[in-house]
Chimera marker file (.cmm) of the C-alpha trace (Angstrom):
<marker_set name="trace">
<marker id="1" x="-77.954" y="-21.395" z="-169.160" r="1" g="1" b="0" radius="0.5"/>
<marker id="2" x="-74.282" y="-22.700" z="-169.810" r="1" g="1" b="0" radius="0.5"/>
<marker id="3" x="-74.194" y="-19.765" z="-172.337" r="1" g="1" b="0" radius="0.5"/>
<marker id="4" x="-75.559" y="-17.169" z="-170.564" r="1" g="1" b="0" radius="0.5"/>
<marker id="5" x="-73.184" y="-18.058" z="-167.349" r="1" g="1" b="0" radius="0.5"/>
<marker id="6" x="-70.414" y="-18.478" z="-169.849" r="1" g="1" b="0" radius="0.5"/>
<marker id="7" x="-70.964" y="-14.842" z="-171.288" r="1" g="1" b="0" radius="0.5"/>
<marker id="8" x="-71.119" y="-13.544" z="-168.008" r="1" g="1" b="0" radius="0.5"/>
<marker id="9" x="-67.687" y="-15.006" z="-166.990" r="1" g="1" b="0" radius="0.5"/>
<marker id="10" x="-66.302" y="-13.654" z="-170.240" r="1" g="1" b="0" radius="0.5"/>
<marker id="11" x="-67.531" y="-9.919" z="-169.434" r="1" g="1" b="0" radius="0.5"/>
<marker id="12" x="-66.049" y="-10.565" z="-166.110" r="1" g="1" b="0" radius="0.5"/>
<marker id="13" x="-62.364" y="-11.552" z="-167.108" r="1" g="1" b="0" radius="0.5"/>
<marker id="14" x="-62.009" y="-8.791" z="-169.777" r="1" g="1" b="0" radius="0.5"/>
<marker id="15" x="-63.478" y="-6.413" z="-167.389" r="1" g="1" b="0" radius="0.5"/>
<marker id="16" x="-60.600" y="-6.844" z="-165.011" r="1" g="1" b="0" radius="0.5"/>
<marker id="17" x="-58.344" y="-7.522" z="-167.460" r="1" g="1" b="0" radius="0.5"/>
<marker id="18" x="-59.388" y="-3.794" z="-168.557" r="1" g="1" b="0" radius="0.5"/>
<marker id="19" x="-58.752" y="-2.482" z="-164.895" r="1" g="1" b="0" radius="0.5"/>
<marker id="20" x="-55.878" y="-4.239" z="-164.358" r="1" g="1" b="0" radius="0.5"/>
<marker id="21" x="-53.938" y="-2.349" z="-167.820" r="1" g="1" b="0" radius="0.5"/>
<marker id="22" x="-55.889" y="0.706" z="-166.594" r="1" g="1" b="0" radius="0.5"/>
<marker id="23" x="-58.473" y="0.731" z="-169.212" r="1" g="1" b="0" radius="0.5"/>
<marker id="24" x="-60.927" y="2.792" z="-167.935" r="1" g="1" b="0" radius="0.5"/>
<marker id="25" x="-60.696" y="5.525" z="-170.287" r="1" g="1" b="0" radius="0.5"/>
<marker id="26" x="-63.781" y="5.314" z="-172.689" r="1" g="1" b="0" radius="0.5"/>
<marker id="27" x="-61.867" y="7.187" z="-175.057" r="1" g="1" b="0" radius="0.5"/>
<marker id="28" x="-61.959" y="4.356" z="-178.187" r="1" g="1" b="0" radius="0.5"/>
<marker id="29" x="-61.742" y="6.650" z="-180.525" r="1" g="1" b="0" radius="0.5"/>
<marker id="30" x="-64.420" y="6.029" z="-183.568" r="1" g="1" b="0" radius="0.5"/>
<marker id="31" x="-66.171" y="3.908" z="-185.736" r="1" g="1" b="0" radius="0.5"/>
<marker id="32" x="-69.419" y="1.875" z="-184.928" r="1" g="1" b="0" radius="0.5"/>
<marker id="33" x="-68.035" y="0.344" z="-181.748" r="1" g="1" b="0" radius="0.5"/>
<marker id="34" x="-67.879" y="3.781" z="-180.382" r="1" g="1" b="0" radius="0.5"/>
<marker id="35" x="-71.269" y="4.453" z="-181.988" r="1" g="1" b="0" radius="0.5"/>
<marker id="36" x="-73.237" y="1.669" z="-180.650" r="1" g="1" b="0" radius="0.5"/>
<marker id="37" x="-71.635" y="0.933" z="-177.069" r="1" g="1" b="0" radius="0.5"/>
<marker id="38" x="-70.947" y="4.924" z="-176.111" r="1" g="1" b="0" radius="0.5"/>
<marker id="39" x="-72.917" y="5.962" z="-172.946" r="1" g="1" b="0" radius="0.5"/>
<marker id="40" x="-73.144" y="2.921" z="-171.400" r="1" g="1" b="0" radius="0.5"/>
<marker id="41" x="-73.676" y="3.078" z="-167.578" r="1" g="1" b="0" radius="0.5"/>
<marker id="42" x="-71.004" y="0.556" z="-167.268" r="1" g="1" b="0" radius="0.5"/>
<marker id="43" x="-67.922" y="2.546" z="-168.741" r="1" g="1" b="0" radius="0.5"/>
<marker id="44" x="-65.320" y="-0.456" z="-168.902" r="1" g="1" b="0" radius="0.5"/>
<marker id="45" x="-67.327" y="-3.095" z="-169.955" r="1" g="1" b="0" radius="0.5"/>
<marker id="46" x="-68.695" y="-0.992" z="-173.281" r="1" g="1" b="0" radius="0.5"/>
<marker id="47" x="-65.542" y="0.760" z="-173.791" r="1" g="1" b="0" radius="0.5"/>
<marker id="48" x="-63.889" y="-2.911" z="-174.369" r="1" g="1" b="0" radius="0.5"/>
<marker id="49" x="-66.994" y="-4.031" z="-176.382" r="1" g="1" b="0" radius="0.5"/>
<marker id="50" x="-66.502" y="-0.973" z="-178.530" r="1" g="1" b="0" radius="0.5"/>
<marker id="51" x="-62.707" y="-0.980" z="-178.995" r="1" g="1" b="0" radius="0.5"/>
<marker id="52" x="-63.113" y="-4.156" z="-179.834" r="1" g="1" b="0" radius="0.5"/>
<marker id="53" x="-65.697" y="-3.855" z="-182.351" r="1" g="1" b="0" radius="0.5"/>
<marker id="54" x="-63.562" y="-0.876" z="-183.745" r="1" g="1" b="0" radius="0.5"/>
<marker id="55" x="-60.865" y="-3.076" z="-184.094" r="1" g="1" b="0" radius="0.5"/>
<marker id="56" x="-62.897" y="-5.348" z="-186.705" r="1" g="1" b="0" radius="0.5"/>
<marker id="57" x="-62.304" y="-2.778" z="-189.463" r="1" g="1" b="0" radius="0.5"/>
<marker id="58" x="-64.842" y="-0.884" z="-188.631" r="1" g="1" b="0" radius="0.5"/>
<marker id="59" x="-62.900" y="2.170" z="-187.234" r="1" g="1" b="0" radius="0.5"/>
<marker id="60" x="-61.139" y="1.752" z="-190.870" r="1" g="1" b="0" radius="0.5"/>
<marker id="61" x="-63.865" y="2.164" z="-193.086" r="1" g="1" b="0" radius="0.5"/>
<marker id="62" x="-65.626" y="4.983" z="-190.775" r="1" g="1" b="0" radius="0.5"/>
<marker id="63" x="-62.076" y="6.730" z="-191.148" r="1" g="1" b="0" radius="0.5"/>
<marker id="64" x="-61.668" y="6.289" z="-194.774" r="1" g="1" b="0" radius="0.5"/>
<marker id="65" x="-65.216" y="7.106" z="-195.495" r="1" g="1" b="0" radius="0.5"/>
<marker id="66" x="-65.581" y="9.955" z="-192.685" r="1" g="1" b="0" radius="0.5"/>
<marker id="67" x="-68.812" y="8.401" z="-191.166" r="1" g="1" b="0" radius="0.5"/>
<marker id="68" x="-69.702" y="6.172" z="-187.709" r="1" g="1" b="0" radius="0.5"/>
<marker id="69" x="-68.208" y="9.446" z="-186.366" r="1" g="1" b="0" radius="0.5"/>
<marker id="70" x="-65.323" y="9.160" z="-187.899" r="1" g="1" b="0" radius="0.5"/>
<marker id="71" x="-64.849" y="13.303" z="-189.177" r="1" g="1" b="0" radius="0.5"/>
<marker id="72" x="-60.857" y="14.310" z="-189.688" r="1" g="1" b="0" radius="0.5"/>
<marker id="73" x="-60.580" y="17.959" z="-188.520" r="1" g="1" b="0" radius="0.5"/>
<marker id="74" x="-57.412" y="19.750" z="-190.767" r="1" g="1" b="0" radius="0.5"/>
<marker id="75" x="-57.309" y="16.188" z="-192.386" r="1" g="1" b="0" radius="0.5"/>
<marker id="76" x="-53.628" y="16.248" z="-193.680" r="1" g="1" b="0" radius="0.5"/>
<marker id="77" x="-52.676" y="12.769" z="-193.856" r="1" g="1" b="0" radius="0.5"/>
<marker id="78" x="-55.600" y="12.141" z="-195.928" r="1" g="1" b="0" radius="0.5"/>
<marker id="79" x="-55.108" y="15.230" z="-197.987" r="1" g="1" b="0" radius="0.5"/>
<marker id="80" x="-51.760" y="14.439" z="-199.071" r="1" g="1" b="0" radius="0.5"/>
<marker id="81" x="-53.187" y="11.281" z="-200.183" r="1" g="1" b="0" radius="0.5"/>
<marker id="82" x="-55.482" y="12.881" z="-202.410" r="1" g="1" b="0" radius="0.5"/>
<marker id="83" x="-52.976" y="15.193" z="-203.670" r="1" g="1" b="0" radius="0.5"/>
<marker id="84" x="-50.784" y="12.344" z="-204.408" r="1" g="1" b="0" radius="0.5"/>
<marker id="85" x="-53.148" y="10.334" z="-206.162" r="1" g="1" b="0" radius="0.5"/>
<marker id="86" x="-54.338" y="13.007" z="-207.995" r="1" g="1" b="0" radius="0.5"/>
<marker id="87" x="-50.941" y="14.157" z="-208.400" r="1" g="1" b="0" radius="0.5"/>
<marker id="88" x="-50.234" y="11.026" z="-210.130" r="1" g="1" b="0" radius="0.5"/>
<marker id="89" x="-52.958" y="10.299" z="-212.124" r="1" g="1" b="0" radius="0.5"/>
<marker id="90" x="-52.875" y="13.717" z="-213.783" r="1" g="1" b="0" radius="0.5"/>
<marker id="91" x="-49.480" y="14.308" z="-214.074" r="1" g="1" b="0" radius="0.5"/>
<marker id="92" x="-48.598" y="15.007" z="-218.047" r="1" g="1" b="0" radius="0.5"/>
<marker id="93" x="-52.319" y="16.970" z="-218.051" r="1" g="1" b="0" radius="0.5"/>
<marker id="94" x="-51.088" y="19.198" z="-215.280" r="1" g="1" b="0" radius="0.5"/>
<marker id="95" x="-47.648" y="19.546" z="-216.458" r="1" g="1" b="0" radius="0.5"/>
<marker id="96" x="-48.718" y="21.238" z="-219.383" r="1" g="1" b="0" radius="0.5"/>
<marker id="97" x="-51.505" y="23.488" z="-218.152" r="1" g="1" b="0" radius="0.5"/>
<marker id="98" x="-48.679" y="24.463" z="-215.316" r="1" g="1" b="0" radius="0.5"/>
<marker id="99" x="-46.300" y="25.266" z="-218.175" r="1" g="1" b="0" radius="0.5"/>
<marker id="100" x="-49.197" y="27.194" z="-219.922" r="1" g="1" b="0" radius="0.5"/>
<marker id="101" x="-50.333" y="28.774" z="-216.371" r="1" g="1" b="0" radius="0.5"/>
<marker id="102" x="-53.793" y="27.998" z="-216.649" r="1" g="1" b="0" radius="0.5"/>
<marker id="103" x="-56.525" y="24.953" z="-216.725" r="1" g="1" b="0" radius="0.5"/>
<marker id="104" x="-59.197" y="22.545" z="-215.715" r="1" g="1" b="0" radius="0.5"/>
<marker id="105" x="-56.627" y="19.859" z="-214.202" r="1" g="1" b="0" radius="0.5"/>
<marker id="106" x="-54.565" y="22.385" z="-212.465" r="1" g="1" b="0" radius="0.5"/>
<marker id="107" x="-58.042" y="24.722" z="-211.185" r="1" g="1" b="0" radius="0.5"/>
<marker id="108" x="-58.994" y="20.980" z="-209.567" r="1" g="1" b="0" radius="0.5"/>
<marker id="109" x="-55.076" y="20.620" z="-207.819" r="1" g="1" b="0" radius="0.5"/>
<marker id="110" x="-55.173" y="23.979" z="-206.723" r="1" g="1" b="0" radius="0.5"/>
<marker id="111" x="-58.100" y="22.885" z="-204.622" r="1" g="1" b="0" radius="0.5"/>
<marker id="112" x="-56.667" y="19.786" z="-203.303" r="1" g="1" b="0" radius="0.5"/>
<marker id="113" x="-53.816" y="21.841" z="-202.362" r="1" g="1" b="0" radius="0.5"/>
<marker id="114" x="-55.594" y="24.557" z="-200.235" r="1" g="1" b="0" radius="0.5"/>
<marker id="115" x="-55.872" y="27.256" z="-202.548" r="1" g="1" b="0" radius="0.5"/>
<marker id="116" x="-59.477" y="27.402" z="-202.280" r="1" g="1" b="0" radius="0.5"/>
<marker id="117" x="-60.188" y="30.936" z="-202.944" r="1" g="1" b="0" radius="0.5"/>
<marker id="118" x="-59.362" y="33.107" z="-205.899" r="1" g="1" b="0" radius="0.5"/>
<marker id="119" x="-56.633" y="35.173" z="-204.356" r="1" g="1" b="0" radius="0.5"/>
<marker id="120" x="-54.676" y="32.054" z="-203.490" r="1" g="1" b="0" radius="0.5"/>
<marker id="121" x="-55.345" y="30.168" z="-206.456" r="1" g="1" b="0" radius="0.5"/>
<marker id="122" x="-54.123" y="32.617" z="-208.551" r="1" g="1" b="0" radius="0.5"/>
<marker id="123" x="-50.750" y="32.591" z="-206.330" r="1" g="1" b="0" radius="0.5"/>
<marker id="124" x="-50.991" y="28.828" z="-206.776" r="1" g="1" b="0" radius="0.5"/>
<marker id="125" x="-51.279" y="28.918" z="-210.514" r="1" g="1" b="0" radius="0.5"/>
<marker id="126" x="-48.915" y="31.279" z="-210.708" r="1" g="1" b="0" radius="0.5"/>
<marker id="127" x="-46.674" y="29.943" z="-208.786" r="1" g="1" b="0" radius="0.5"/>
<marker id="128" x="-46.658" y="26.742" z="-210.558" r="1" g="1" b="0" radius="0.5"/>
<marker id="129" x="-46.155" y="28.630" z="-214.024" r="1" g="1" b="0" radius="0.5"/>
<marker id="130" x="-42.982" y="30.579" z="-212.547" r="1" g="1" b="0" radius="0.5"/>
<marker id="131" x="-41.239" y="27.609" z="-211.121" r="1" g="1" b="0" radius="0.5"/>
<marker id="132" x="-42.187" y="25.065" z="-213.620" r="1" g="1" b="0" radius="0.5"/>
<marker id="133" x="-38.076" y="23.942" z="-214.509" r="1" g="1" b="0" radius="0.5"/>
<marker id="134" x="-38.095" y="23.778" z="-210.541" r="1" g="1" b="0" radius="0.5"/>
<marker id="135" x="-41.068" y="21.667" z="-210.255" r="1" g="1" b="0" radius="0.5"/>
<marker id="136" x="-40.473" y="18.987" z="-212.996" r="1" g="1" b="0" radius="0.5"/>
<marker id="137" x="-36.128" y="19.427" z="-213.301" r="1" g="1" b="0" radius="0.5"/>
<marker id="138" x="-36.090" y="16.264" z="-216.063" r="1" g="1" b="0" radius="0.5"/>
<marker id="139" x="-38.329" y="15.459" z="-217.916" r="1" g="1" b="0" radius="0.5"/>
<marker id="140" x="-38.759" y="12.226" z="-216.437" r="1" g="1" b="0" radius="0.5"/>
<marker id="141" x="-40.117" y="13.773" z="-213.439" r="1" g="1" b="0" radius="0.5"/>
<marker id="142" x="-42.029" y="11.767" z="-211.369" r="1" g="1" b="0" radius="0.5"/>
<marker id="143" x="-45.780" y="12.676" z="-209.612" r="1" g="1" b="0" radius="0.5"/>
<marker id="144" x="-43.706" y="11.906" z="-205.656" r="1" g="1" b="0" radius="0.5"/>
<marker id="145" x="-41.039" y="14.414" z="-207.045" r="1" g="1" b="0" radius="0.5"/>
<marker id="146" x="-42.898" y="16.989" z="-208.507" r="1" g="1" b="0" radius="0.5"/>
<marker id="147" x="-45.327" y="17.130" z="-205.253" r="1" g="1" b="0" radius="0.5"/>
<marker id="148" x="-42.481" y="17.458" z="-203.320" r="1" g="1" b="0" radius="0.5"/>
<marker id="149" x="-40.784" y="20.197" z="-205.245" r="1" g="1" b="0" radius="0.5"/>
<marker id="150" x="-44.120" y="22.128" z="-205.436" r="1" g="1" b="0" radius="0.5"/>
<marker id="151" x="-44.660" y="21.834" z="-201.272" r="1" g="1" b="0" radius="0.5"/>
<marker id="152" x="-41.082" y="22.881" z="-200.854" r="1" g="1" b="0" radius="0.5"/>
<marker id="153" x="-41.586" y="26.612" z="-203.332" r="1" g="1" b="0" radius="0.5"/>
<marker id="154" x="-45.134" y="26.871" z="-201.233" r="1" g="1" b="0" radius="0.5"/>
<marker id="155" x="-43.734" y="26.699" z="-197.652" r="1" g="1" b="0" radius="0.5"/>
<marker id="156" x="-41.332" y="29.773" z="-198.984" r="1" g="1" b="0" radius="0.5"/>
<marker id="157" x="-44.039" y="31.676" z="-200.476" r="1" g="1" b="0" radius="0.5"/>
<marker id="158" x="-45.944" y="34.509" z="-198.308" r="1" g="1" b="0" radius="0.5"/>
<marker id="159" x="-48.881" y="34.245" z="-200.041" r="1" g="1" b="0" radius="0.5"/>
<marker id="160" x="-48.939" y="30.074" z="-200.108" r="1" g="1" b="0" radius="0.5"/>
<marker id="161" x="-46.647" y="29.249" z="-196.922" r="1" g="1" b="0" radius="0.5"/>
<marker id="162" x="-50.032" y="28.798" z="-194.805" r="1" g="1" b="0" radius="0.5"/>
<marker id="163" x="-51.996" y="26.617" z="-196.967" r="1" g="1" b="0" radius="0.5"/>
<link id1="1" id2="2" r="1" g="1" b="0" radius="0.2"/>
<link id1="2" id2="3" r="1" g="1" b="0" radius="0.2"/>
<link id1="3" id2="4" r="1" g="1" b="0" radius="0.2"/>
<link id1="4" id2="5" r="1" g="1" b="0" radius="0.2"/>
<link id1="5" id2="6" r="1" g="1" b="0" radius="0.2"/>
<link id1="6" id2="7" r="1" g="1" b="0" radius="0.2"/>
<link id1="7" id2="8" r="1" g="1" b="0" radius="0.2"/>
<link id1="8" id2="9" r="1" g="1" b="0" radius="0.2"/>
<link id1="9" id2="10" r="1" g="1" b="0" radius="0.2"/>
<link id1="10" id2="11" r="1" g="1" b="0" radius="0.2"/>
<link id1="11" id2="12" r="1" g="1" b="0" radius="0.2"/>
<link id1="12" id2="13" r="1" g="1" b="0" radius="0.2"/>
<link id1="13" id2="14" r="1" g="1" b="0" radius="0.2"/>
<link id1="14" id2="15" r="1" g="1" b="0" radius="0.2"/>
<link id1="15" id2="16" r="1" g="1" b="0" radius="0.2"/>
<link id1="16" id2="17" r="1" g="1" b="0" radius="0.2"/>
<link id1="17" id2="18" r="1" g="1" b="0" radius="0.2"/>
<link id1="18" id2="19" r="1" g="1" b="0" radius="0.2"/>
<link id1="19" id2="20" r="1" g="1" b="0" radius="0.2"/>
<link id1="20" id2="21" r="1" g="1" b="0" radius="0.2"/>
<link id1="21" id2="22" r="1" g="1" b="0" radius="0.2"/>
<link id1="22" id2="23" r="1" g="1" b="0" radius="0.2"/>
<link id1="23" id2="24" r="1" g="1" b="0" radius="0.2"/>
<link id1="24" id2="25" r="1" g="1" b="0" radius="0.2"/>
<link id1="25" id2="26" r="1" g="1" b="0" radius="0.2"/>
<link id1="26" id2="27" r="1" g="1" b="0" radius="0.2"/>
<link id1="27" id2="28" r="1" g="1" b="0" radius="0.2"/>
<link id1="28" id2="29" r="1" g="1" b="0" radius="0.2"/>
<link id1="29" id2="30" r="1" g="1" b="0" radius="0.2"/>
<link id1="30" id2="31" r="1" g="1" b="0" radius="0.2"/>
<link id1="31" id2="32" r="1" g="1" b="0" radius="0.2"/>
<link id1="32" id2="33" r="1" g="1" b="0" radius="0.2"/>
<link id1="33" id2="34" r="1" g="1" b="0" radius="0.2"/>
<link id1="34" id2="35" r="1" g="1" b="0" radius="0.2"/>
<link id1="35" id2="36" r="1" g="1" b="0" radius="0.2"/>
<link id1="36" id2="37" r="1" g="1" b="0" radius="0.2"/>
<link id1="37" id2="38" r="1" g="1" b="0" radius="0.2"/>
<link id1="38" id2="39" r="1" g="1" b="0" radius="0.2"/>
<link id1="39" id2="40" r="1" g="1" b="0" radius="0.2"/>
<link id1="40" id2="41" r="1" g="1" b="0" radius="0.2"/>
<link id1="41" id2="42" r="1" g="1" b="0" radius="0.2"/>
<link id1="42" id2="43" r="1" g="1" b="0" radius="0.2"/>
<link id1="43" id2="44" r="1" g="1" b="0" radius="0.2"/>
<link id1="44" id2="45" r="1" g="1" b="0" radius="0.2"/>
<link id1="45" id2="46" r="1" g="1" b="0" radius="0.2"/>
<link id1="46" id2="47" r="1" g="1" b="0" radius="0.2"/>
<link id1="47" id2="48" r="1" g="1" b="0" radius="0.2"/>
<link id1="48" id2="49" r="1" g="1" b="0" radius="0.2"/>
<link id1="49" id2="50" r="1" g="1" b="0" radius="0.2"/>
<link id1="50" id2="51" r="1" g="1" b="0" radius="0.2"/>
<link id1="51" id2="52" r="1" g="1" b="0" radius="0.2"/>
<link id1="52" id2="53" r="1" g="1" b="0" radius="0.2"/>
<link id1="53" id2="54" r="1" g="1" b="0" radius="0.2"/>
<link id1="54" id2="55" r="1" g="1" b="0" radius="0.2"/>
<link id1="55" id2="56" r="1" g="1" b="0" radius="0.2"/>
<link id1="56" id2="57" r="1" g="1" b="0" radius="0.2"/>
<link id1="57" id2="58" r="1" g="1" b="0" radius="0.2"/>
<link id1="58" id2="59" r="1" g="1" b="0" radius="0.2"/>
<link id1="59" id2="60" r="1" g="1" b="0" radius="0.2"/>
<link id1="60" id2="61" r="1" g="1" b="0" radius="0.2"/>
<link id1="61" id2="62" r="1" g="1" b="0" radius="0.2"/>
<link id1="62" id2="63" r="1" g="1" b="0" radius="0.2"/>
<link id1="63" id2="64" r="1" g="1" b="0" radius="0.2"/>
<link id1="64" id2="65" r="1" g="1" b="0" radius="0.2"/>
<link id1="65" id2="66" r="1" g="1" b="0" radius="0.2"/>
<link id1="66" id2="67" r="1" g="1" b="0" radius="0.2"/>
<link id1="67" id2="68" r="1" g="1" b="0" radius="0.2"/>
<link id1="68" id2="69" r="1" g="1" b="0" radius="0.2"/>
<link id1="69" id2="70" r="1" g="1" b="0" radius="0.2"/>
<link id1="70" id2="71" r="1" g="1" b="0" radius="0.2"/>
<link id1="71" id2="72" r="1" g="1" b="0" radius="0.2"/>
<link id1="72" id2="73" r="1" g="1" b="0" radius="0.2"/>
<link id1="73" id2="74" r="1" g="1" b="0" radius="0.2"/>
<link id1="74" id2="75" r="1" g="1" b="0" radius="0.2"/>
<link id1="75" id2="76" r="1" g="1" b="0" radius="0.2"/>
<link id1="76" id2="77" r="1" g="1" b="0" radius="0.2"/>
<link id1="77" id2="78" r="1" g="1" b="0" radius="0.2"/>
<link id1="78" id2="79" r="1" g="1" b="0" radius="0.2"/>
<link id1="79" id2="80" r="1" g="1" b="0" radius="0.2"/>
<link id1="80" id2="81" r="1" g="1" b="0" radius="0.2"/>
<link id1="81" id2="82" r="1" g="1" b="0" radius="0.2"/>
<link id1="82" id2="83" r="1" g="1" b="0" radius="0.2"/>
<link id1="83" id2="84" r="1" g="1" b="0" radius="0.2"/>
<link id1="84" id2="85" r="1" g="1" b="0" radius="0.2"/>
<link id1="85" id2="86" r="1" g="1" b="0" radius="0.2"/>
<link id1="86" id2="87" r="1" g="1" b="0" radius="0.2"/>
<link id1="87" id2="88" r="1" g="1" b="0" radius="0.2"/>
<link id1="88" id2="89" r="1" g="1" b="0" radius="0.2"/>
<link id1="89" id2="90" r="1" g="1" b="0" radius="0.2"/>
<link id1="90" id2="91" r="1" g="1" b="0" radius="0.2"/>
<link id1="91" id2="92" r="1" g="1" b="0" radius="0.2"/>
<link id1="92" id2="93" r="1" g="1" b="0" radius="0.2"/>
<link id1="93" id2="94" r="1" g="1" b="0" radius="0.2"/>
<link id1="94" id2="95" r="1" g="1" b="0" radius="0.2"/>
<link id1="95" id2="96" r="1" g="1" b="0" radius="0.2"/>
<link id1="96" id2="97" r="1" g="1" b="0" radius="0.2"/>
<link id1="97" id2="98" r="1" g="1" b="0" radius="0.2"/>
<link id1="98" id2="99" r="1" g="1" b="0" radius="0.2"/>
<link id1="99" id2="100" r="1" g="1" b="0" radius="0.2"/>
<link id1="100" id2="101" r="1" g="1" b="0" radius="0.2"/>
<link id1="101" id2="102" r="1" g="1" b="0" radius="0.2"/>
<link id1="102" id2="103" r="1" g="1" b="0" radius="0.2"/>
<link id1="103" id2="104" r="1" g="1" b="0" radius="0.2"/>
<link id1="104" id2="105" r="1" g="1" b="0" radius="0.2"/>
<link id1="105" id2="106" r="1" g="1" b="0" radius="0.2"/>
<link id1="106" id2="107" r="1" g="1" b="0" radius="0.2"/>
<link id1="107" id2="108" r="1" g="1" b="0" radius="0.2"/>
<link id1="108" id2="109" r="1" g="1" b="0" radius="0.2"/>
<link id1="109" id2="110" r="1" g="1" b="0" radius="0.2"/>
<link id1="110" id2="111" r="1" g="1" b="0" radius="0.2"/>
<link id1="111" id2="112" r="1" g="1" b="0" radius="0.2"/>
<link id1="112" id2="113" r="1" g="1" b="0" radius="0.2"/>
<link id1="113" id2="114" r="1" g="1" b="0" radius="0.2"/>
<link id1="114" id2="115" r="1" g="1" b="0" radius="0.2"/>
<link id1="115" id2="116" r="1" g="1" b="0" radius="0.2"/>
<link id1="116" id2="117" r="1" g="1" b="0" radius="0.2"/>
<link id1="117" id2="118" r="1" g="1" b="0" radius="0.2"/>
<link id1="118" id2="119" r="1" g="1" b="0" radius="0.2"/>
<link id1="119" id2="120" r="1" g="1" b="0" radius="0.2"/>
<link id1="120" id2="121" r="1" g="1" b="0" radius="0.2"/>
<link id1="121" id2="122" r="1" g="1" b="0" radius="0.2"/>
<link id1="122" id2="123" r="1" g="1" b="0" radius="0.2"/>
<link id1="123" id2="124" r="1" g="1" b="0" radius="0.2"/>
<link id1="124" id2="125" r="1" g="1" b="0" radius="0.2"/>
<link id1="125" id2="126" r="1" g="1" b="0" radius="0.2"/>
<link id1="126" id2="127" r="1" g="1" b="0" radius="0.2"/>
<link id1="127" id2="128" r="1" g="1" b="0" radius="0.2"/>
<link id1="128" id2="129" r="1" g="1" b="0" radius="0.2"/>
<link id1="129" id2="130" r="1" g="1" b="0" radius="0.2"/>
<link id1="130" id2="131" r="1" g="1" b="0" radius="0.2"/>
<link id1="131" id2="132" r="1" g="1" b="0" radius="0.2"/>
<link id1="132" id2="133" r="1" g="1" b="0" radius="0.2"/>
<link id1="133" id2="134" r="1" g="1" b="0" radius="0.2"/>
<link id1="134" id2="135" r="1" g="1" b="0" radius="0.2"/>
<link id1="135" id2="136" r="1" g="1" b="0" radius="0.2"/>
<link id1="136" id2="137" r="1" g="1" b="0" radius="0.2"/>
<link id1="137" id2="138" r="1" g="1" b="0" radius="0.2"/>
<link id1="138" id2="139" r="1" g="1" b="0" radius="0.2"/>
<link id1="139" id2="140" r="1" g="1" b="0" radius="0.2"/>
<link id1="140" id2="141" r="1" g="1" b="0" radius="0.2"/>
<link id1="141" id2="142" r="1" g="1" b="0" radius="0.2"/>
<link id1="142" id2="143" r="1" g="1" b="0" radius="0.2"/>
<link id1="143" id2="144" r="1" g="1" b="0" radius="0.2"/>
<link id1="144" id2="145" r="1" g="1" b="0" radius="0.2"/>
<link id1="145" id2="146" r="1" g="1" b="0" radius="0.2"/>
<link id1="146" id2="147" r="1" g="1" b="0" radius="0.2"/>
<link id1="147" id2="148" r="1" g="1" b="0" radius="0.2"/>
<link id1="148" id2="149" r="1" g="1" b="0" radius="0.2"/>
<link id1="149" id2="150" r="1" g="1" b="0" radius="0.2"/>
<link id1="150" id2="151" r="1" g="1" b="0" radius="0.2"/>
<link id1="151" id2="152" r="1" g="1" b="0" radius="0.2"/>
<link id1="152" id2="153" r="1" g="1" b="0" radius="0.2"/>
<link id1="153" id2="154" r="1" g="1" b="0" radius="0.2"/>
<link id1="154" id2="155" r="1" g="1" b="0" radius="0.2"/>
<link id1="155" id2="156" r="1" g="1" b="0" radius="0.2"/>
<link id1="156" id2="157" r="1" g="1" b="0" radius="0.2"/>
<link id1="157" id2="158" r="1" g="1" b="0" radius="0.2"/>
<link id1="158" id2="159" r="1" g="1" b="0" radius="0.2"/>
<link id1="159" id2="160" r="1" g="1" b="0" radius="0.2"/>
<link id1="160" id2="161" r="1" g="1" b="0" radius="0.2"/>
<link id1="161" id2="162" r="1" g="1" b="0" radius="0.2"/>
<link id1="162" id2="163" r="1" g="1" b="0" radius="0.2"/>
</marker_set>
């Protein structure tokens, strides 16, 4: 009984707490809090339940993972990610097949950059092949450096500018 009056109570403060910062917007954003606790019939009390249980890493794996709802539309932050990763782990593999113009490893970046069909892979690859010196300028280039080099000759080419 002590518990069940004590819940109660507890509902009760965070409720008004939730009214009295204003709330009352259901809008939690994702992960399993959102998943179990949306459609409630009472709005503030679920919506405080779920941004809280969001808040327990949930919402972090659902994002990272893309599931409890979790889906990023035109997912750029998480793209560049990839690209950097991949841009790092790959580097001296890509370097040469950009040099050469042609490859597994750079097929695979021109992906994970956006060129997804052939048109604008081609224009990737080529792309990469023409301004190699500009792309890796010592030859202690870095991954950071060389991704940022190659998004810099994109955003000026017509054919790559919208990727």
């Amino acid at each position: 009984m002590k518990k069940a009056l004590l819940a109660i109570l507890t509902v009760s403060v965070l409720s008004s707490f939730a009214s009295a910062f204003g709330a009352n917007d259901t809008n939690i954003g994702c992960g399993w809090g959102t998943e179990l606790f949306s459609g409630k019939t009472d709005k503030k009390l679920f919506a405080i339940l779920g941004a809280t249980t969001n808040g327990t890493y949930t919402q972090t794996f659902g994002i990272s993972s893309e599931t409890a709802g979790c889906t990023l539309k035109g997912a750029w932050v998480r793209n560049e990610k990839k690209q950097a990763a991949y841009a790092e782990v790959n580097l001296q593999k890509r370097s040469t097949e950009m040099a050469q113009g042609g490859g597994e490893y750079l097929n695979a970046f021109a992906s994970l950059m956006g060129a997804n069909d052939e048109s604008s892979k081609k224009a990737f690859i080529s792309l990469t092949q023409q301004k190699y010196e500009t792309l890796f300028p010592t030859a202690n280039t870095d991954s950071a450096t060389m991704l940022r080099n190659l998004r810099a000759a994109m955003a000026v080419d017509p054919k790559l500018a919208t990727l």
